[in-house]
N, C-alpha and C positions, 0 to 999 in steps of 0.2 A: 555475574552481572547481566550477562545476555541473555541467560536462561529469565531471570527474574522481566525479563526489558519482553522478552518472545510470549510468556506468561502475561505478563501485564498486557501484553497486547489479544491473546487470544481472552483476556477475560474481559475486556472494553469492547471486543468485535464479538462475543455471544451475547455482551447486555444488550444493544443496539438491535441482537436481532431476535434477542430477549423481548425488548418494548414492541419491536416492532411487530412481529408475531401476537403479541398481549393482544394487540391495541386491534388487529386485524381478526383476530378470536372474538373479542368482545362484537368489532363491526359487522361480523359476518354473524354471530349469533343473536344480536339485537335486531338485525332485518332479518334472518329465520323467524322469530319471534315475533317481531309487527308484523311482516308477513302473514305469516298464519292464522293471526289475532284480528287484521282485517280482513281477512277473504271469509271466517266465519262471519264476523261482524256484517259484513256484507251480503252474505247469505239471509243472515236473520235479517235484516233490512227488505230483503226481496221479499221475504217467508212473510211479510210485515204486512207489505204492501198491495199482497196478493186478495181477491176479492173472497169473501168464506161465503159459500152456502151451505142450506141446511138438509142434506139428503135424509138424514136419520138423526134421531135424540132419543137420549134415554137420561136417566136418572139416576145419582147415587148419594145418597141422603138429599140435602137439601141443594142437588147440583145437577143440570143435565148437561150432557155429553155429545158434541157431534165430531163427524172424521170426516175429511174430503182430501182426497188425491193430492201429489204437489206435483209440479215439475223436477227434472233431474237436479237441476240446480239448487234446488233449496229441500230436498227429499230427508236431508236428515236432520233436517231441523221440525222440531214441534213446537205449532203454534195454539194458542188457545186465548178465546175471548172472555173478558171479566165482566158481567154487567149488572151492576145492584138492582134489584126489582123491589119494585112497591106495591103489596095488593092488598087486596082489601080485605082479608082473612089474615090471620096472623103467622101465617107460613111467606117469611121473607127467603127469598134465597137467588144465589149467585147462579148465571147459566154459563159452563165451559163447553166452548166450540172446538173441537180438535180438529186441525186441518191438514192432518199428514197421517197416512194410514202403512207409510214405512217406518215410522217408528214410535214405539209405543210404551208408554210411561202407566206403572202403577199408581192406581186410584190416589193410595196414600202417600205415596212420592209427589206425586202432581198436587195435592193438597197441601202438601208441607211447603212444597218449593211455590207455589202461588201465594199461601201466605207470609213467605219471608220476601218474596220482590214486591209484593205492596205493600210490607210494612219497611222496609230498606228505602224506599222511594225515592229511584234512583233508575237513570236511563237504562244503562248496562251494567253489567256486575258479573262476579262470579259465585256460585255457590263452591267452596271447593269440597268441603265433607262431602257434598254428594255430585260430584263430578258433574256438573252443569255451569255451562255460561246462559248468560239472559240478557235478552233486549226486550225495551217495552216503546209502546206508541199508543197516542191517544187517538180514539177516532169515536167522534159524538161523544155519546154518552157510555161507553165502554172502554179499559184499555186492552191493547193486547198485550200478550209476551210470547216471546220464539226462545224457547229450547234446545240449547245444543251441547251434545255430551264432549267433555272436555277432554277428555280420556284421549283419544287420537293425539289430537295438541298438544295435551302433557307430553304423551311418548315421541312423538316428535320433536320435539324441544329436547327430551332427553335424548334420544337416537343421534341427533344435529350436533348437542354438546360432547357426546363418545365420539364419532364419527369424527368431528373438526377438533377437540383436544388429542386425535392419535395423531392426525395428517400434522397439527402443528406441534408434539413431542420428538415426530420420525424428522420433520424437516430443521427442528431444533439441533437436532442431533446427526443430520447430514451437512447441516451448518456446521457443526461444530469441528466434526471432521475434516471440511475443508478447509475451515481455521487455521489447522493444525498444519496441514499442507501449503496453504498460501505464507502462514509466518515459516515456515520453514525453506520455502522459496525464496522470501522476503528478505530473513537473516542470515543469507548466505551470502550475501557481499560483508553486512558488517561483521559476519564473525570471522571472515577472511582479513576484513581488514581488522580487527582486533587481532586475530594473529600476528597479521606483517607488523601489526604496533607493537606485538610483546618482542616479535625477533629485529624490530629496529630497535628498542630501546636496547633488549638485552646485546646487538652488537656495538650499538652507540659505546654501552657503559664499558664494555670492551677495549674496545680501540680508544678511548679515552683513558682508561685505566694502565695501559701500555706504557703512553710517553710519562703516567706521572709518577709510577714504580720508579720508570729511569729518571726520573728527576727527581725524587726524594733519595734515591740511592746516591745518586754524585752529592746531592746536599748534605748527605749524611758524610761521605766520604772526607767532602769539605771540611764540615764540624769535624769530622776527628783528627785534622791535620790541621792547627787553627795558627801554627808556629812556621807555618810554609806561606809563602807568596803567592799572587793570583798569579804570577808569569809559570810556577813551577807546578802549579794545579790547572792548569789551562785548558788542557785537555778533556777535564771535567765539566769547566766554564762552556768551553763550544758543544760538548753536550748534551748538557742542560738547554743555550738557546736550542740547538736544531730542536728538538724535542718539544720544549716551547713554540717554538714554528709553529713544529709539524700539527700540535696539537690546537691549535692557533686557525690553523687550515680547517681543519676537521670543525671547530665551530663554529666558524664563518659558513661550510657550507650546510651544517644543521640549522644555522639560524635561516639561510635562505630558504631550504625547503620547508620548513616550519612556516617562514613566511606566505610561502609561494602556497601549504596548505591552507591555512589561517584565511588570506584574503582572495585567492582568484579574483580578484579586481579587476579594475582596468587601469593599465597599464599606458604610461603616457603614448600618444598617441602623436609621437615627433619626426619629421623626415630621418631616416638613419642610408647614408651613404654606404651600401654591402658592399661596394667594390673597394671604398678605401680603407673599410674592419680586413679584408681578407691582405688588400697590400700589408697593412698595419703586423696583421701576424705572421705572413710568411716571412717578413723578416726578420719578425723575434723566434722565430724558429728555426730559420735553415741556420744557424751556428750550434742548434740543439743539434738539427741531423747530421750536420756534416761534425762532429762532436761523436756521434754514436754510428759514424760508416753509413747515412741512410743516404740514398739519393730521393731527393725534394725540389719534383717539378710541378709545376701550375699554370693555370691559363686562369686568368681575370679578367672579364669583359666590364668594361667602362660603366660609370654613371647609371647603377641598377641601385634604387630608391627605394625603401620601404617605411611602412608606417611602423615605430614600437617603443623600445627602450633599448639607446645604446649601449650603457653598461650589460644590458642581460646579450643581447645578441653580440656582442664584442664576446663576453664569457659562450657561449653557444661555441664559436666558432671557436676557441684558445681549447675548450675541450676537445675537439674533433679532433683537431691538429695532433694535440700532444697526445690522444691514445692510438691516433694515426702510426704516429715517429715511434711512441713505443711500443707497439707490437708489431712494427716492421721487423724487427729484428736486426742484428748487427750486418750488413752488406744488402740490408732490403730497400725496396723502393715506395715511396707514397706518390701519389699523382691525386691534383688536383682539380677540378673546374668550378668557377662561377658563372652563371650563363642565363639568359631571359630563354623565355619559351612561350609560348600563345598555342590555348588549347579551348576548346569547345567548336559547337556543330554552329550554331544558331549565334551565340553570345559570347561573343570573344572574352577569355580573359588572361590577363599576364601573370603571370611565375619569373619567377628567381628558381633558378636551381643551384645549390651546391652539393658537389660530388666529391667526394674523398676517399680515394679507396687505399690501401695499403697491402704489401707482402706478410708474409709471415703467418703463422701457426692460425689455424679457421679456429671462428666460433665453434663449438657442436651443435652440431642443429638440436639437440635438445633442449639447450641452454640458450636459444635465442630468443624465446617467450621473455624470460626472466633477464634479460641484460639491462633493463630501465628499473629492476628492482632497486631499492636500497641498500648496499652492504652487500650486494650481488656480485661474484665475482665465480668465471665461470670456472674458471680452471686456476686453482693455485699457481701451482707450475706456469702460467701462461702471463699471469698477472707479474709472475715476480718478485711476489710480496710488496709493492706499490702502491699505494695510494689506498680509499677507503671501499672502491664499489658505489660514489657515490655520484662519480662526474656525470654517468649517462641519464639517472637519476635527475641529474641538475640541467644536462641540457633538453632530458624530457619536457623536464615540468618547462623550459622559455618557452619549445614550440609550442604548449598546449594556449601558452597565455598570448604568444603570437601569432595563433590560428595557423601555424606552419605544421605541417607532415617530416614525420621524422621514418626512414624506413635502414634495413640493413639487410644486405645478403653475404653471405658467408661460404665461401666455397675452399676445398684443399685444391682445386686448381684456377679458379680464379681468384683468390684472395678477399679480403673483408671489406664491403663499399658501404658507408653510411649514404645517406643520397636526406636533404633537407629541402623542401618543396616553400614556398614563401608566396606569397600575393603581393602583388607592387601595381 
């Protein structure tokens, strides 16, 4: 599916620079084109304008012929005057002025191409079978026409359209490249998280499939002893619940972070009393520790206030605690702090800090990127076979929605410290 999604995406991001390239090809060779189309046009206009005398004439049937100089500007245009005559003998005939002696048109070309612009009668035109553009203007009782061979302009128009269809195939195609590279910088968060989604689901179905083996196993047991009483299969009965619990637990805390992915919301935004969440649990815990040989001491400083949601940061802190106590180990010690702090140069602001640190077996520091994974547990042996990988998971996801910092250092000789930073 992400190939087809990475695809789908490089073939949207070369159409766009598909169009846009088209549309920029088209603009830039429409102004090459006018371009070139008026700076002749323009030329012939001057060639138009310019004053003809008659240094020399001569005759070619019933047609005389004069040439005069041009300036550089208009040098490769040829112009020539049309002017009907009336005499009094019956030889009528047309007189052609030729006013550019850089370039030079055959008798019979000039013949052909003067009688197609005054029968076309038409300002400008092109003749194209014989590579000529034309402009005319009247002046008295004569018109002119200016002459200019098209031939350059053609190849230019064509050299423009080679030259801008290669630079816009190469940049097509260094587009396209980089496509490939950006979607692949791009799809590297979701196909990571498309991963962590197949190995959350696939350990979800896991550990959920655990407690229900053992629960259809004791049901089964049940059913086949259907002549015994619940008092003399009981032990099947407590079974079944813890099992029910425990798997009970496990989607309580699926539906939370499902929730917690689903909405990043906001989160009520209600006074929550930290000092008396932390009284609250160290006393539902110190009968765990002293229950498990730990020693469990604390310091709570008074009336530290935050803005959030009690149920989530109550749970924040019930996690801390009890991965605290259990990886202290049996004659280990946890210590705790709650504490205000005031930090910045310029702009004071206040923190909450709570510190938790505990004895017992360090994280690896390899394994401490990955302790907020899901189903993440770093060490078998360390874990104990307990719980899912899913608590730190859970108190991730409260600080991110209560803008609090969550950090942990992990040493074999100074022991495991979560440290939870808070704004109040």
């Amino acid at each position: 599916m992400l190939n087809k999604l990475r695809n789908r995406f490089i073939f949207i991001n070369m159409l766009l620079v598909g169009i846009i390239l088209s549309a920029l090809f088209i603009i830039v060779l429409a102004i090459n084109v006018v371009g070139n189309y008026n700076e002749i046009n323009e030329a012939m206009e001057d060639a138009l304008e310019n004053e003809i005398d008659i240094p020399d004439v001569f005759f070619i049937g019933d047609h005389e012929h004069d040439r005069k100089p041009m300036d550089d500007r208009t040098r490769d245009v040829y112009v020539v005057s049309v002017t009907p005559v009336t005499q009094s003998d019956d030889e009528g005939y047309v007189i052609f002025k030729s006013v550019n002696n850089h370039v030079t048109m055959a008798d019979d070309v000039l013949t052909t191409a003067i009688s197609r612009v005054m029968s076309a009668d038409a300002i400008e035109g092109w003749l194209d079978d014989m590579s000529l553009m034309y402009r005319t203007a009247q002046y008295y009782n004569s018109t002119r026409i200016a002459f200019a061979d098209s031939t350059g302009f053609v190849a230019s128009i064509k050299a423009g359209f080679i030259n801008l269809g290669s630079i816009c195939i190469i940049v097509f195609v260094v587009f396209f490249f980089i496509s490939n590279f950006l979607a692949s910088m791009a799809f590297k968060p979701a196909e990571k998280a498309w991963e962590q989604q197949q190995h959350f689901l696939a350990d979800a179905s896991h550990e959920l499939k655990t407690p229900l083996t053992v629960i259809l196993a004791n049901n089964n047991i049940l059913l086949s002893h259907d002549d015994t009483t619940i008092a003399e299969q009981r032990k099947w009965v407590e079974s079944t619940q813890a099992e029910a619990e425990h798997m009970k637990k496990l989607v309580d805390e699926l539906l939370f972070l499902a929730k917690s992915d689903a909405a990043k919301s906001e989160i009520p935004k209600e006074p929550v009393d930290l000092s008396e969440l932390a009284w609250s649990n160290m006393l539902q815990f110190e009968p765990v520790a002293f229950e498990r040989g730990v020693q469990f001491d604390g310091n709570i400083q008074n009336d530290i206030v935050t803005l959030g949601d009690r149920t989530q940061l109550n749970q924040l802190i019930h996690i801390l605690f009890d991965n605290a106590i259990k990886y202290a180990g049996v004659g280990g010690q946890v210590d705790w702090t709650l504490e205000k702090y005031t930090t910045g140069k310029t702009k004071l602001q206040n923190y909450a800090r709570l510190c938790i640190h505990n004895t017992g077996k360090p994280i690896p520091s390899e394994d401490l990127p990955h302790i907020y994974e899901r189903f993440y547990r770093s060490d078998r042996a360390r874990s104990a076979g307990s719980g899912y990988g899913l608590g730190l998971a859970i108190a991730k996801s409260i600080c991110e929605v209560h803008e609090a910092d969550i950090l942990v250092e992990s040493t074999a000789e100074k022991g495991t410290t979560f440290t939870v930073k808070f704004k109040i």
